[in-house]
N, C-alpha and C positions, 0 to 999 in steps of 0.2 A: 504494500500500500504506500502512495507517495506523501512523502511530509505534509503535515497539513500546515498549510501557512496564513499567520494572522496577523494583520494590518492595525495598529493602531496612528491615528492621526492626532498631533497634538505634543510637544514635549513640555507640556505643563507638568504640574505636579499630579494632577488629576490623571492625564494621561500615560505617566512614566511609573504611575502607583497601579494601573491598570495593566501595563504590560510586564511590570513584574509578578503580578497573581497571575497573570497569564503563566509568566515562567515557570512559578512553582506548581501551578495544575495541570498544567502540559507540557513535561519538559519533552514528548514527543515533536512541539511542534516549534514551527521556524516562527520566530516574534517579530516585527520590525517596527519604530517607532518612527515617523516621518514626520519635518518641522522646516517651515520654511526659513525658518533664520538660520545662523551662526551656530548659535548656542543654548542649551539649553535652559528655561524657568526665563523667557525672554520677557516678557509679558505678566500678569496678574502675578503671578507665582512670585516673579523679580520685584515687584512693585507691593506689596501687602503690608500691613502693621507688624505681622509677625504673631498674630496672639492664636494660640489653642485654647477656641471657645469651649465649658462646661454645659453649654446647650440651656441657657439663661432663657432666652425670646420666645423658641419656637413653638408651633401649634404642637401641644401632647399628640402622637400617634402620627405624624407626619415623618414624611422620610425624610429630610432635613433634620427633624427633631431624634428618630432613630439612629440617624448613620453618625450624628454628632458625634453621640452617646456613647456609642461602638468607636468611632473612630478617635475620639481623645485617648481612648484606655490604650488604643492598636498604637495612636504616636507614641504617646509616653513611654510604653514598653519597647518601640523599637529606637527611640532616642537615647534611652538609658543602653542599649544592647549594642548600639553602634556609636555611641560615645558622642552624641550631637548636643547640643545644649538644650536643655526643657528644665526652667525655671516656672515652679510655680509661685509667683508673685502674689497673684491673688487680684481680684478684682472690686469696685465697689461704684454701685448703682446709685447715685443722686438723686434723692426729689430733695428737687431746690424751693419748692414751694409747698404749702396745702393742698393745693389744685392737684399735685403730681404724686399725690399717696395714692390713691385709689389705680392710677396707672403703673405705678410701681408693686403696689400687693398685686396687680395680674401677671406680671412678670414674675413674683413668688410662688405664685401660683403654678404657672407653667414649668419654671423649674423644677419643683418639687414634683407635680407628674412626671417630667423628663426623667428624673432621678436623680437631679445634680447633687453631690456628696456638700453636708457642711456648709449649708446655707445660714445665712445668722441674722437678721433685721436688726438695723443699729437706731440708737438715738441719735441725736447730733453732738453728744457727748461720746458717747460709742465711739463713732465716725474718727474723732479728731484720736483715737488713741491705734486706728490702722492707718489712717491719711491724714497725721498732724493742719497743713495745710489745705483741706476741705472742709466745705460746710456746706452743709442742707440742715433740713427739720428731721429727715430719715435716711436710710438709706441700707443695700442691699450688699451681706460681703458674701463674694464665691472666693472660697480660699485654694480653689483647686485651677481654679484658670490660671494659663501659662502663658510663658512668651518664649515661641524657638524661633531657630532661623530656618526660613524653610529654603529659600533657596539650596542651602546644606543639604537640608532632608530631600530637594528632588534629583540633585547631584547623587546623592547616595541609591538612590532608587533607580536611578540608571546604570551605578554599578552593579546595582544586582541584576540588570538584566542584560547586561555585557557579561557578568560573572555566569551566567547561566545559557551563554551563546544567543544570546539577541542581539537586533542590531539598533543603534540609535541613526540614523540617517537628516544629519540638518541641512539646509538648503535643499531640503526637495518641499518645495508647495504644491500642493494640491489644486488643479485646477479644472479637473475635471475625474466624475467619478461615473462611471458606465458598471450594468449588468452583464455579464458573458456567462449565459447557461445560471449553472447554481453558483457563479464566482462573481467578484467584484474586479474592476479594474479599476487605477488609482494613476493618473496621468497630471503629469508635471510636464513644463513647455520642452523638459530634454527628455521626458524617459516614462518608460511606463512598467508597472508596479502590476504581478494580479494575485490576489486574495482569497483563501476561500470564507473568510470571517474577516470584517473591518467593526472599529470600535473608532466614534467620530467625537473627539475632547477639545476640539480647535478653537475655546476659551471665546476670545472675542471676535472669533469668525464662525462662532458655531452656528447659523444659523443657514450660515453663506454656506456652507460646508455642508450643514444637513441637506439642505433645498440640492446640491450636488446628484446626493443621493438618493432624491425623489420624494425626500421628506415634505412636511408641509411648511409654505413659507412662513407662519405663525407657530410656536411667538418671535417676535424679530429681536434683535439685541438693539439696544441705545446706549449707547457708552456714555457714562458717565466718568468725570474726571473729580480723582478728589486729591485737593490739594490738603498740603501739612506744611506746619512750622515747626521749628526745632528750639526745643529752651536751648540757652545759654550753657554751656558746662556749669557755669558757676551758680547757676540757678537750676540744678539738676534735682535740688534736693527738696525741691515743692511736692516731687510726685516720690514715692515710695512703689508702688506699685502699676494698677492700671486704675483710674478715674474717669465713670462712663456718668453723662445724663442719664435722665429718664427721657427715651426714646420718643419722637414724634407715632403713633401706633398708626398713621395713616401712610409711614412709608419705611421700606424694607432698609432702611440706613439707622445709623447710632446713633449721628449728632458728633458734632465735635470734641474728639475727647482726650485722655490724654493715655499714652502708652508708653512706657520704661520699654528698650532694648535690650536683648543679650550684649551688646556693646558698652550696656550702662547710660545710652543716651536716651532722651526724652520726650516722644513726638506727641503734637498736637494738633488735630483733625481727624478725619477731614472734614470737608463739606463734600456738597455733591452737586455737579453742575453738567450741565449734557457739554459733552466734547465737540470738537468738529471734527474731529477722527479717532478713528478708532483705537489707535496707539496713537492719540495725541497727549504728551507727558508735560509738554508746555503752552501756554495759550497760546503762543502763534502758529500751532501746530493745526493747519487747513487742511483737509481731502476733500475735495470736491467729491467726488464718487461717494464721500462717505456721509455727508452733509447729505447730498442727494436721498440717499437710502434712508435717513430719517426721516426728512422732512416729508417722505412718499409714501409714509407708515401711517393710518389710518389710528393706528394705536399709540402713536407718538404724537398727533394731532390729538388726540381725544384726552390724553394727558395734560398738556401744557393748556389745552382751555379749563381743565379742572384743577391745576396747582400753578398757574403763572406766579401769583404771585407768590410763592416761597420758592418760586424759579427765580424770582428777581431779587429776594432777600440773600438768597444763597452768593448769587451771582457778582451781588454788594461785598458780602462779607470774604467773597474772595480775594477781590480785586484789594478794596482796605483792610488794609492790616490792622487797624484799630477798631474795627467793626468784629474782625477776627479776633480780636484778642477779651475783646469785652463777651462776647460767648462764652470762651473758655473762662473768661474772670467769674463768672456767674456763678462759679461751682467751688473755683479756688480762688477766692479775693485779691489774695498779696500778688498775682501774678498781672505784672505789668507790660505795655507793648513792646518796650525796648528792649524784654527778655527774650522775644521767638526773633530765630532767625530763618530764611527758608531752608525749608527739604523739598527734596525728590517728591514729584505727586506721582499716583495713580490711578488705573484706569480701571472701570468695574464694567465687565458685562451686561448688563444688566436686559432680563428678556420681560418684553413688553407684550403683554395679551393685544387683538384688534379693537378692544372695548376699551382700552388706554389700562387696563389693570397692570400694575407693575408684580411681575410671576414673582410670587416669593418661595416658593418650594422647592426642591431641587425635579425636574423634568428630565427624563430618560427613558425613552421609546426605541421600540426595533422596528427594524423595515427588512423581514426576511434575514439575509445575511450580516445584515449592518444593527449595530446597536448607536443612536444618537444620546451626548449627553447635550442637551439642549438647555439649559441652564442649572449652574453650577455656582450660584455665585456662595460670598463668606454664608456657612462654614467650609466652604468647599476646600481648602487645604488641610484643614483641621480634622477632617471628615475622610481624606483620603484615602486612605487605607481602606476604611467599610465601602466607600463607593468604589473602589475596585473590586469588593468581594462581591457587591451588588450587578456590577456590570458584565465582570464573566459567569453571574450565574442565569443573568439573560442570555449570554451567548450560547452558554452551553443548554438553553432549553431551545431546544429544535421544535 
């Protein structure tokens, strides 16, 4: 019988975690991971906070909220086992006001169905003895959320699939994906690739990439860009750990917040502001073609008539810095504008229903031979591990 060979598209994190569960359930068959860049974790993976979420947010019994759950336990123990950094810090949920206790006990709520370990409801006395420099009226600690570097962890997950005879192949883009018989074929502008099983992770092009494969053009992605500022070295010592609001519940983002590194540095954001391109990292980052594709989205239309205006709030607080800093002050007083300096922004997939709903779940369909991860957004590195258990256990159901 001839090797059976399986396509994955993508060298994200999500992708390179899916080709290696492929390694270890099939070490009969040939794996090949295809990426049109350079290098791999080019995209979302390279660009993240860095945190392993405890599954805090999400809807109890959703896949999102399951594979979190599954998937923090799988990082943790393979960080510790491959020697990668996984600090748990610890996190703590602000209600800055009255108004935002009833939105923060549903966040308790949901955690505790999720099963996050070591939940703890603080006073504002509490608060100031895990995050000296914080204040609310309440507030939420998870002492088990972490911060690793994942870039590390997706580098490492491609050793294991190079240690297992797979291949990593970057610079091949995908640009066209055809049926032949029960096989897939996979064509780049020099070379063509064919399949008997393909698994489609292509992050901020997964939509372009499913629709390839005959998928359906919904949901579409909108990229959103979230910028961050960086404390001061010398004003590192504000944050202790991670410093989140209580969450807008009308939309799949955190709010601006604050996050300790493995490096011991500090970051503050993001916001969330629609890109002009898809890997746009800095604002004068234009694609026409890509601008196009939003604005010809029915579902990105139906959005922006329903939230302009905290598309224009957003869009302020990016641009000023002092609009940006007064957000984050809201939670941590002493922090002043002349303390952030900029960072690296990044870019979130983010996949848009045609009714303008922003998909907050994580969406994974087959199409015959192909499995599409059609959106993936945060936890989705966190998570990674269990969504590769997930994804070859669709492959492997014929």
């Amino acid at each position: 019988m001839a090797q059976e060979r399986i396509g994955v598209v993508g060298a994200g994190i999500v992708g390179l975690a899916v080709a290696r569960r492929l390694a270890e359930r099939r070490p009969d068959a040939r794996i090949t991971v295809l990426d049109k860049e350079d290098r791999i974790a080019a995209h979302q993976t390279g660009h993240n906070s860095g945190v392993a979420h405890a599954g805090l947010y999400y809807t109890p019994g959703s896949l999102k909220a399951r594979l979190c759950r599954r998937g923090i336990g799988l990082l943790k123990e393979y960080c510790q086992d491959r020697g990668l950094p996984y600090v748990e810090c610890g996190k703590v949920v602000v209600a800055r006001s009255l108004a935002e206790l009833e939105p923060l006990l549903e966040i308790e709520r949901r955690a505790t169905a999720n099963g996050v370990p070591g939940l703890r409801r603080l006073r504002g006395a509490e608060l100031a003895e895990i995050e000296p420099h914080a204040e609310g009226v309440a507030a939420l600690h998870s002492p088990t959320t972490a911060i690793v570097d994942f870039p590390a962890v997706a580098a490492s997950y491609a050793e294991d699939v190079r240690a297992a005879g797979g291949e990593v192949r970057l610079g091949f883009e995908v640009t066209a994906l055809r049926r032949a018989g029960e096989r897939v074929v996979a064509a780049s502008p020099r070379e063509e690739l064919v399949f008997d099983r393909l698994v489609v992770c292509a992050g901020l092009q997964s939509d372009r990439v499913a629709r390839l494969a005959g998928d359906a053009p919904a949901p579409a992605i909108v990229p959103f860009r979230g910028e961050y500022w960086r404390l001061r070295a010398e004003r590192s010592h504000l944050v202790r750990g991670l410093i989140y609001p209580v969450p807008d519940p009308r939309y799949p983002f955190l709010g601006v917040h604050f996050t300790r590194r493995v490096d011991g540095g500090v970051d503050v954001g993001p916001n969330a502001v629609p890109a002009l391109a898809r890997e746009g990292y800095r604002r004068r980052d234009v694609r026409p073609r890509d601008v196009w594709d939003i604005l010809r989205q029915p579902g990105f239309r139906a959005l922006a008539r329903r939230h302009w205006r905290t598309g224009v709030r957003e869009m302020y607080g990016s641009a000023v810095k002092a609009a940006f800093a007064a957000e984050a002050r809201s939670f941590v007083p002493e922090l002043r504008t002349a303390d952030l300096v900029p960072a690296p922004a990044g870019v979130r997939a983010q996949a848009v229903d045609p009714d303008g709903t922003l998909v907050d779940d994580f969406r994974i369909g087959r199409l015959g031979p192909v499995v599409t991860v059609r959106n993936a957004p945060s936890p989705a590195a966190t998570s990674s591990l269990a969504i590769a258990e997930y994804v070859v256990d669709q492959l492997a159901d014929r």
